[in-house]
mmJSON file of the N, C-alpha and C atoms, coordinates in Angstrom:
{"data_MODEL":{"atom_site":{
"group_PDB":["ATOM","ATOM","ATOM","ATOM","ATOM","ATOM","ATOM","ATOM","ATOM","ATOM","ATOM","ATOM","ATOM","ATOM","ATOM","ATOM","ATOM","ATOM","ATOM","ATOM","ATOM","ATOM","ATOM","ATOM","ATOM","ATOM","ATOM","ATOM","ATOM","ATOM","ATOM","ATOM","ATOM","ATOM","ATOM","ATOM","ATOM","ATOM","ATOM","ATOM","ATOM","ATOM","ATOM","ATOM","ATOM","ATOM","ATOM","ATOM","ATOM","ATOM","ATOM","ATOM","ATOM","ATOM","ATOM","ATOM","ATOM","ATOM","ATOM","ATOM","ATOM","ATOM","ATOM","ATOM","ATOM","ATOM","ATOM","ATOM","ATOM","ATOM","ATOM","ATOM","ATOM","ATOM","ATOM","ATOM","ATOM","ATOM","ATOM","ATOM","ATOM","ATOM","ATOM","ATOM","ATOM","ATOM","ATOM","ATOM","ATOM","ATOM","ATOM","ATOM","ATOM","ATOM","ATOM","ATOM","ATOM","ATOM","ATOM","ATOM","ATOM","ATOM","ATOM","ATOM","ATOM","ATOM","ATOM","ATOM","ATOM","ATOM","ATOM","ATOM","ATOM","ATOM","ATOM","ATOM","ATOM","ATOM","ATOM","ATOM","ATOM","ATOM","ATOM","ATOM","ATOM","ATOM","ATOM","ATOM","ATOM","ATOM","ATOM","ATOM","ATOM","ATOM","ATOM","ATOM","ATOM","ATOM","ATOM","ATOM","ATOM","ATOM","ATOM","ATOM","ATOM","ATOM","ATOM","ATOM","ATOM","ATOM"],
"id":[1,2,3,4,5,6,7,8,9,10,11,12,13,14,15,16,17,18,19,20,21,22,23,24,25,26,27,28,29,30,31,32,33,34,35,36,37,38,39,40,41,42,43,44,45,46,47,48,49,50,51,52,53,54,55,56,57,58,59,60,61,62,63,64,65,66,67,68,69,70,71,72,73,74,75,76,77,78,79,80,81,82,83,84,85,86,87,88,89,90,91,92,93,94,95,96,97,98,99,100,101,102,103,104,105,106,107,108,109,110,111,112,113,114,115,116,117,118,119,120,121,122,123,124,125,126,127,128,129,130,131,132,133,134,135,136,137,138,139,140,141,142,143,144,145,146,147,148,149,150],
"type_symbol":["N","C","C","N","C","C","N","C","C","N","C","C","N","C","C","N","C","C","N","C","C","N","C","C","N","C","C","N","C","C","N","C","C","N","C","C","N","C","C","N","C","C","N","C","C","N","C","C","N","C","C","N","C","C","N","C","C","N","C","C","N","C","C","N","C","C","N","C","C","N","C","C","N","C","C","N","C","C","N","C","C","N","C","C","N","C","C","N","C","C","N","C","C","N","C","C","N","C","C","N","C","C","N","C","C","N","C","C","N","C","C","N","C","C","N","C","C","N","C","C","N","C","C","N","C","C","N","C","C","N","C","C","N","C","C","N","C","C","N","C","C","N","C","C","N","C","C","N","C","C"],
"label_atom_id":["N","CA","C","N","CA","C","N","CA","C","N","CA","C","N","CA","C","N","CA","C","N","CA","C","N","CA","C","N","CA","C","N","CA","C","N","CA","C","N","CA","C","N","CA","C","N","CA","C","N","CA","C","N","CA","C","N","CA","C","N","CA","C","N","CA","C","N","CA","C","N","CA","C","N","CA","C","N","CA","C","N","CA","C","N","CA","C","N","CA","C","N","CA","C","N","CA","C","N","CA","C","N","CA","C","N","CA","C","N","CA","C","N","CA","C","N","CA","C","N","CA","C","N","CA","C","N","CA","C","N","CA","C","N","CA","C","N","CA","C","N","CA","C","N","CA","C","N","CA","C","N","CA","C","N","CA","C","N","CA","C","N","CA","C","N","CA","C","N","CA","C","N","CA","C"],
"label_alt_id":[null,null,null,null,null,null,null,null,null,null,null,null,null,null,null,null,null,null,null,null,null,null,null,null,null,null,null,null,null,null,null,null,null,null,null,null,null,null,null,null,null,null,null,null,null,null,null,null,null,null,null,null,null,null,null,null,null,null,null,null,null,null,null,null,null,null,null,null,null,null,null,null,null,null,null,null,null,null,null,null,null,null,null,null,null,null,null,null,null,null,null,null,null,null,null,null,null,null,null,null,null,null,null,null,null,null,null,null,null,null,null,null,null,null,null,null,null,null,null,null,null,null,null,null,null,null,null,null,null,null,null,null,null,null,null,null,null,null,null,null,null,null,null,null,null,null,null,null,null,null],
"label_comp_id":["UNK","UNK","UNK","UNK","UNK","UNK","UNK","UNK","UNK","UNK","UNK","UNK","UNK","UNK","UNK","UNK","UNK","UNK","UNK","UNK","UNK","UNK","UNK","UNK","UNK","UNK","UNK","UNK","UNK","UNK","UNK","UNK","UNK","UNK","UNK","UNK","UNK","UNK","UNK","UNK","UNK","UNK","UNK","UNK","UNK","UNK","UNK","UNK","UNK","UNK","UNK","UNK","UNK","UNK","UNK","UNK","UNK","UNK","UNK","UNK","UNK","UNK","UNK","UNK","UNK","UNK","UNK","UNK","UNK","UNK","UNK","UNK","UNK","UNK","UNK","UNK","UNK","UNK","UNK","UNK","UNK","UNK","UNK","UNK","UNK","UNK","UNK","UNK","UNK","UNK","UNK","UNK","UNK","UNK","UNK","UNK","UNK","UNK","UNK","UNK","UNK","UNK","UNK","UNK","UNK","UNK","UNK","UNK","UNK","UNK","UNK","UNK","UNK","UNK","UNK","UNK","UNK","UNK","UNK","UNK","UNK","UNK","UNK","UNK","UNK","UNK","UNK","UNK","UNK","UNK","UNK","UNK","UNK","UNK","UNK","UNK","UNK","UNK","UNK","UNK","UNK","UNK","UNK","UNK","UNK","UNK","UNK","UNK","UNK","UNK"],
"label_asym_id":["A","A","A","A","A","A","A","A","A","A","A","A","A","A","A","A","A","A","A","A","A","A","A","A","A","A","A","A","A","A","A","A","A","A","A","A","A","A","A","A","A","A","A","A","A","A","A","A","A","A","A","A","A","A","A","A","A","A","A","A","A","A","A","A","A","A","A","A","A","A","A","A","A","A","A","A","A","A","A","A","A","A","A","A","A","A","A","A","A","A","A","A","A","A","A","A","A","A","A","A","A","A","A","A","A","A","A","A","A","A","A","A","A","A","A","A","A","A","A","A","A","A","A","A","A","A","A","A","A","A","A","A","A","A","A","A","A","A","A","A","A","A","A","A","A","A","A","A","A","A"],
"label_entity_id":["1","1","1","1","1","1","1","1","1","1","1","1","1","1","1","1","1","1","1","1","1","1","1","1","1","1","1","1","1","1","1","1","1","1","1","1","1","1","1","1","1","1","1","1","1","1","1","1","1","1","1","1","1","1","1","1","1","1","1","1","1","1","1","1","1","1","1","1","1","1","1","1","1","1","1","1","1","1","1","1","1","1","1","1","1","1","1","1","1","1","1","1","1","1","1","1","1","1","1","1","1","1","1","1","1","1","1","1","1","1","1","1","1","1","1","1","1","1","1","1","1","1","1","1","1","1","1","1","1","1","1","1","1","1","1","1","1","1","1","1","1","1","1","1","1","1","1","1","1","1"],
"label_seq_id":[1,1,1,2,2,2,3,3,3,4,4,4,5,5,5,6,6,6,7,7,7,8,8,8,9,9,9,10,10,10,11,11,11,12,12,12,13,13,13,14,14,14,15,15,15,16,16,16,17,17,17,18,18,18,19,19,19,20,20,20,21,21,21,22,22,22,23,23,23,24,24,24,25,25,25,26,26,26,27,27,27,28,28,28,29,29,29,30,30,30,31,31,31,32,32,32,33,33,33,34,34,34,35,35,35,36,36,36,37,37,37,38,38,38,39,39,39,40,40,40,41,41,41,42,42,42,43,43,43,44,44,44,45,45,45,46,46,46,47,47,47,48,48,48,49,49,49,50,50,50],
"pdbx_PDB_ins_code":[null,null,null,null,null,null,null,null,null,null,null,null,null,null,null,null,null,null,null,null,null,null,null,null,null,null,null,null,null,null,null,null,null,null,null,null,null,null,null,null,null,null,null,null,null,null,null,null,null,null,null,null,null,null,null,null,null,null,null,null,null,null,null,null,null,null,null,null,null,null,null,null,null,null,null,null,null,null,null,null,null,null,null,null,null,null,null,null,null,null,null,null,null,null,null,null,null,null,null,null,null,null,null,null,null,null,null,null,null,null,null,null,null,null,null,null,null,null,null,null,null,null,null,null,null,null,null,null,null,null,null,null,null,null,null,null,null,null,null,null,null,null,null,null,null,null,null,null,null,null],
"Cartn_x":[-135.61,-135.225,-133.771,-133.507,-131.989,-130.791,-131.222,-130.304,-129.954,-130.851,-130.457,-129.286,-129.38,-127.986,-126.861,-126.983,-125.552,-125.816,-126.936,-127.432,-127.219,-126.479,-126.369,-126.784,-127.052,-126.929,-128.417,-129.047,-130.592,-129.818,-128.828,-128.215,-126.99,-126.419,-125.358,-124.628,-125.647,-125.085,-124.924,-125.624,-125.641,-124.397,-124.099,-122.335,-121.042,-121.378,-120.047,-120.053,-121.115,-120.224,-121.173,-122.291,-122.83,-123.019,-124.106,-124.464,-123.335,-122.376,-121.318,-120.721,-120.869,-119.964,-121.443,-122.734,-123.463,-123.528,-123.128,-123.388,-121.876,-120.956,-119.55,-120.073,-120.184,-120.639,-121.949,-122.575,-123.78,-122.492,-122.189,-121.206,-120.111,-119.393,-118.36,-119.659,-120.84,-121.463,-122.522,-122.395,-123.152,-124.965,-125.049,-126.46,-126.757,-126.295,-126.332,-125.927,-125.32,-125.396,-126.263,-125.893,-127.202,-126.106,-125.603,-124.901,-125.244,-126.351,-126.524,-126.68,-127.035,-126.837,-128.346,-129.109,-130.403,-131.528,-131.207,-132.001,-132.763,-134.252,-134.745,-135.119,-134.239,-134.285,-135.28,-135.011,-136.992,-136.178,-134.79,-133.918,-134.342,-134.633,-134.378,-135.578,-136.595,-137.93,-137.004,-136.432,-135.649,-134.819,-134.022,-133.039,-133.237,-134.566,-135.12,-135.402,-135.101,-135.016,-137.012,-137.104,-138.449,-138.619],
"Cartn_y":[-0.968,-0.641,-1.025,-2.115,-2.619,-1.604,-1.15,-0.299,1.235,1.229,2.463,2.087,0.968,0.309,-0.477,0.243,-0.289,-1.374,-2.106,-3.249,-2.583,-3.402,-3.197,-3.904,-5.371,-6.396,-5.664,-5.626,-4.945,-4.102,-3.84,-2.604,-3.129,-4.348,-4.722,-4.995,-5.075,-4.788,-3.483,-2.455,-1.126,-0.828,-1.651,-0.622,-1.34,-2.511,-2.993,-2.834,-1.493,-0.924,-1.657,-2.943,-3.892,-2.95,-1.842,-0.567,-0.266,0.26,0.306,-0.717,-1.925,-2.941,-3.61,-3.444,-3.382,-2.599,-1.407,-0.801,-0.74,-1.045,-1.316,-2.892,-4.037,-4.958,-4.654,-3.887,-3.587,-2.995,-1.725,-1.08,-1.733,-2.639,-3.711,-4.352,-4.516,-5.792,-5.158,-3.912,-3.285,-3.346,-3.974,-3.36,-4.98,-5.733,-7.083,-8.189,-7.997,-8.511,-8.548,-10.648,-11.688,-11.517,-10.822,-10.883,-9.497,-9.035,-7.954,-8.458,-7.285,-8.043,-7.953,-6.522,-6.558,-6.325,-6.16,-5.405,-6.757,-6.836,-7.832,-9.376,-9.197,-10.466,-10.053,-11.185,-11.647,-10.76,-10.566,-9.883,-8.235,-7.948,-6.475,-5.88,-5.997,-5.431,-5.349,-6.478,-6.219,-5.215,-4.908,-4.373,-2.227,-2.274,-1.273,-0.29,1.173,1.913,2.067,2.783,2.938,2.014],
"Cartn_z":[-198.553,-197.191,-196.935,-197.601,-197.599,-198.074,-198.966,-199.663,-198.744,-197.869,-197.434,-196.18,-195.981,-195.303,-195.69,-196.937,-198.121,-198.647,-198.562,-199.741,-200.949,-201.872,-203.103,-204.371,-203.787,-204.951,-205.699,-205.676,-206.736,-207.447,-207.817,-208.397,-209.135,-208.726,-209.56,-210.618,-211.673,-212.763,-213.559,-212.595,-212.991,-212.749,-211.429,-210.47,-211.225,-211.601,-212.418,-213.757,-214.187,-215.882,-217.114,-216.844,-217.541,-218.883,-218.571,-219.446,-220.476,-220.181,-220.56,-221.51,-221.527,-221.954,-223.243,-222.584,-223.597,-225.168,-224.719,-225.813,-226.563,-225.911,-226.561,-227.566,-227.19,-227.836,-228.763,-228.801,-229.672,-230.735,-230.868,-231.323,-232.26,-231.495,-231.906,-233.151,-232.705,-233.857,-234.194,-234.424,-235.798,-235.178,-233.719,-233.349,-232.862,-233.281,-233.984,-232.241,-231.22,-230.075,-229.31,-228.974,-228.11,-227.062,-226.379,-224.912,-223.986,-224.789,-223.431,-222.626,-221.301,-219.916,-219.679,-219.857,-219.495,-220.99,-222.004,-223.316,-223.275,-222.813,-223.463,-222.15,-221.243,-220.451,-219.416,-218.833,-217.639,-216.334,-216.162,-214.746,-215.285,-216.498,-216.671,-215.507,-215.202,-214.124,-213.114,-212.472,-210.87,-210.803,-212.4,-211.524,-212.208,-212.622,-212.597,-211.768,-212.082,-211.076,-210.518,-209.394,-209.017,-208.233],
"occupancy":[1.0,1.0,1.0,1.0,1.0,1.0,1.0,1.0,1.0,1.0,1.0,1.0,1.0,1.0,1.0,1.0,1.0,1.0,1.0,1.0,1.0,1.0,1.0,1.0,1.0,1.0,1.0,1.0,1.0,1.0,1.0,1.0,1.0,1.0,1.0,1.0,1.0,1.0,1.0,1.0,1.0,1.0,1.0,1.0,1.0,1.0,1.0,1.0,1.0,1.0,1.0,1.0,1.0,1.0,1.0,1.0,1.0,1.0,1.0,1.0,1.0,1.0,1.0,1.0,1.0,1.0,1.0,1.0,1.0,1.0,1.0,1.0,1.0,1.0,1.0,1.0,1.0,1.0,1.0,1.0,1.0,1.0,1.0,1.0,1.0,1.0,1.0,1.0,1.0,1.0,1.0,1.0,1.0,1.0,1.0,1.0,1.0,1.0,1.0,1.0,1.0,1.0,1.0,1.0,1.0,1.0,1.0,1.0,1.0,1.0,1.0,1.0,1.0,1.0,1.0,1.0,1.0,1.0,1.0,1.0,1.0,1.0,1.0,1.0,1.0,1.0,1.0,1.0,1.0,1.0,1.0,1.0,1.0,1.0,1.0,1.0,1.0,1.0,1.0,1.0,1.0,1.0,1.0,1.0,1.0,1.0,1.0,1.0,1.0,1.0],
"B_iso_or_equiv":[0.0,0.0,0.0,0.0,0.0,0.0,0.0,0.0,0.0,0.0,0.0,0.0,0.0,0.0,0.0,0.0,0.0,0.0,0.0,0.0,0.0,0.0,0.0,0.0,0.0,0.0,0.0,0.0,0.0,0.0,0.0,0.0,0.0,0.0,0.0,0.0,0.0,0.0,0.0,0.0,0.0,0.0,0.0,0.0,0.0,0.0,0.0,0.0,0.0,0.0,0.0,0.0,0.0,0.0,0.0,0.0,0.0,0.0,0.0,0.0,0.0,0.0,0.0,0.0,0.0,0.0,0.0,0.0,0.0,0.0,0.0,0.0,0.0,0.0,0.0,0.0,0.0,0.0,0.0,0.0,0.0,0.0,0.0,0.0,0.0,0.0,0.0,0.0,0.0,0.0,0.0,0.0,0.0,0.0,0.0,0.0,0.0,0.0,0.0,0.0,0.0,0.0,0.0,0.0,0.0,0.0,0.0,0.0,0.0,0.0,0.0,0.0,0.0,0.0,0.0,0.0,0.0,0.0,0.0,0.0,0.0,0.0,0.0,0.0,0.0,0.0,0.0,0.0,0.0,0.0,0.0,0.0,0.0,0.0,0.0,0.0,0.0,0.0,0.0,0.0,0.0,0.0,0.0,0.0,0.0,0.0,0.0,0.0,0.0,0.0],
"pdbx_formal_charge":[null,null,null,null,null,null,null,null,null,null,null,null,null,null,null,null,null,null,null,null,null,null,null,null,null,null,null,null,null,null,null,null,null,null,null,null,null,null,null,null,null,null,null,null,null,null,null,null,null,null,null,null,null,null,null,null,null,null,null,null,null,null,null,null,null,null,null,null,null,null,null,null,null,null,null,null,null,null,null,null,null,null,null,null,null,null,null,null,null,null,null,null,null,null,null,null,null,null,null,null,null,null,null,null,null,null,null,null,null,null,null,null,null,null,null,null,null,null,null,null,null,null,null,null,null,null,null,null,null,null,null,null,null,null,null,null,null,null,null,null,null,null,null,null,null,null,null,null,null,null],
"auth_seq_id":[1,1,1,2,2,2,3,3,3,4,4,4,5,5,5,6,6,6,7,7,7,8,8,8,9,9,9,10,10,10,11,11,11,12,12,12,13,13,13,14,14,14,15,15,15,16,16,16,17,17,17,18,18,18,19,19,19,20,20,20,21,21,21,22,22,22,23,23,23,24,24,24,25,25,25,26,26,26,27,27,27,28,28,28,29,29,29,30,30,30,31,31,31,32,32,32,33,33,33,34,34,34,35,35,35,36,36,36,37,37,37,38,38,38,39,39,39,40,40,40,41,41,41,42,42,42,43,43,43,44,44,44,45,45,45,46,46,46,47,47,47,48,48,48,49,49,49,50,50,50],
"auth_comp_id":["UNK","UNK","UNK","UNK","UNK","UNK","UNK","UNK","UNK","UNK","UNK","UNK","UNK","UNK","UNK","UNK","UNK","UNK","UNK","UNK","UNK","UNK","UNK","UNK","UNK","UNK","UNK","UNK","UNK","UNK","UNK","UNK","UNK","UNK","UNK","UNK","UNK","UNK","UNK","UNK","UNK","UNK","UNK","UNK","UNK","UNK","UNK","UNK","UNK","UNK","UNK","UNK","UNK","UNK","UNK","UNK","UNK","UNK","UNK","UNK","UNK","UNK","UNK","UNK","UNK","UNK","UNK","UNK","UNK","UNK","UNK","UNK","UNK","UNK","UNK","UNK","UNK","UNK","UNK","UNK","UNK","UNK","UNK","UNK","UNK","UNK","UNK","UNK","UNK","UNK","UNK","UNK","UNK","UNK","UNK","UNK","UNK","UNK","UNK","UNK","UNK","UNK","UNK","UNK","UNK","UNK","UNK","UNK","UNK","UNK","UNK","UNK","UNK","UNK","UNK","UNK","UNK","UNK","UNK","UNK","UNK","UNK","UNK","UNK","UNK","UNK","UNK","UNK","UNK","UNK","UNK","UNK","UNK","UNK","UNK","UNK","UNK","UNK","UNK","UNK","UNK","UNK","UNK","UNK","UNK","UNK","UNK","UNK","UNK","UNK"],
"auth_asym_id":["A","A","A","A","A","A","A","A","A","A","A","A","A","A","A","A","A","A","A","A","A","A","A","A","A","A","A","A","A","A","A","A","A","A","A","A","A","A","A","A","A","A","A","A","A","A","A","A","A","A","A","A","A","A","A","A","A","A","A","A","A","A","A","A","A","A","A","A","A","A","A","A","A","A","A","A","A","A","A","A","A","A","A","A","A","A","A","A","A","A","A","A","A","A","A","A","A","A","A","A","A","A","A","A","A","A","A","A","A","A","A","A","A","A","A","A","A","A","A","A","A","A","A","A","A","A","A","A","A","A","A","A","A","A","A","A","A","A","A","A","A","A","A","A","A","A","A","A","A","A"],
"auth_atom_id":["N","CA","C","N","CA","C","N","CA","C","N","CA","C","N","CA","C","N","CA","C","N","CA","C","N","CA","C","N","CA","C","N","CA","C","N","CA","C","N","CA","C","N","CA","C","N","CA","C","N","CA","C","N","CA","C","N","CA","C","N","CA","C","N","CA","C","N","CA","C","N","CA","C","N","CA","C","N","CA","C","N","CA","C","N","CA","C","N","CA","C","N","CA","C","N","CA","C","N","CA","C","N","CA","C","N","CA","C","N","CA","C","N","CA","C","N","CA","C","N","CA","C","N","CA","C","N","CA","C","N","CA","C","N","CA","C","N","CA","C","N","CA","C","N","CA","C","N","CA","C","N","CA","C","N","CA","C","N","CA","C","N","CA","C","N","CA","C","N","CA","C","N","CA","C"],
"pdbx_PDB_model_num":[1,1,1,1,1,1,1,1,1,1,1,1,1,1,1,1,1,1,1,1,1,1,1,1,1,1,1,1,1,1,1,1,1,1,1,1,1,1,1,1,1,1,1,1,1,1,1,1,1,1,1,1,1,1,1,1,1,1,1,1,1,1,1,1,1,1,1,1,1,1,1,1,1,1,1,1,1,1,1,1,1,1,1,1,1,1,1,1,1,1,1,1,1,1,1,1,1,1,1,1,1,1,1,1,1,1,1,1,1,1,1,1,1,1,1,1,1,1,1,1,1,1,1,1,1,1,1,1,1,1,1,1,1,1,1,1,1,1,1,1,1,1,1,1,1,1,1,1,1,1]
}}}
């Protein structure tokens, strides 16, 4: 309900590029990177679309 009045934070690591910078560091280390932001962690459900 928040979001339809410009709440954003449930969405924030989507809007600052995280996606992006994941798969650059996967890339950079051959598949092989512990610094994603969501692949795997207990935050990845929240910030799921649906």
């Amino acid at each position: 309900a928040a979001e339809e009045h410009g709440y954003s934070a449930t969405r924030h690591q989507r809007e600052v590029g995280a996606g992006y910078f994941d798969e650059v560091a996967q890339a950079v280390t051959g598949g092989d990177s512990s610094l994603a932001a969501l692949a795997g962690s207990t935050e990845a459900q929240q910030f799921a679309r649906g």
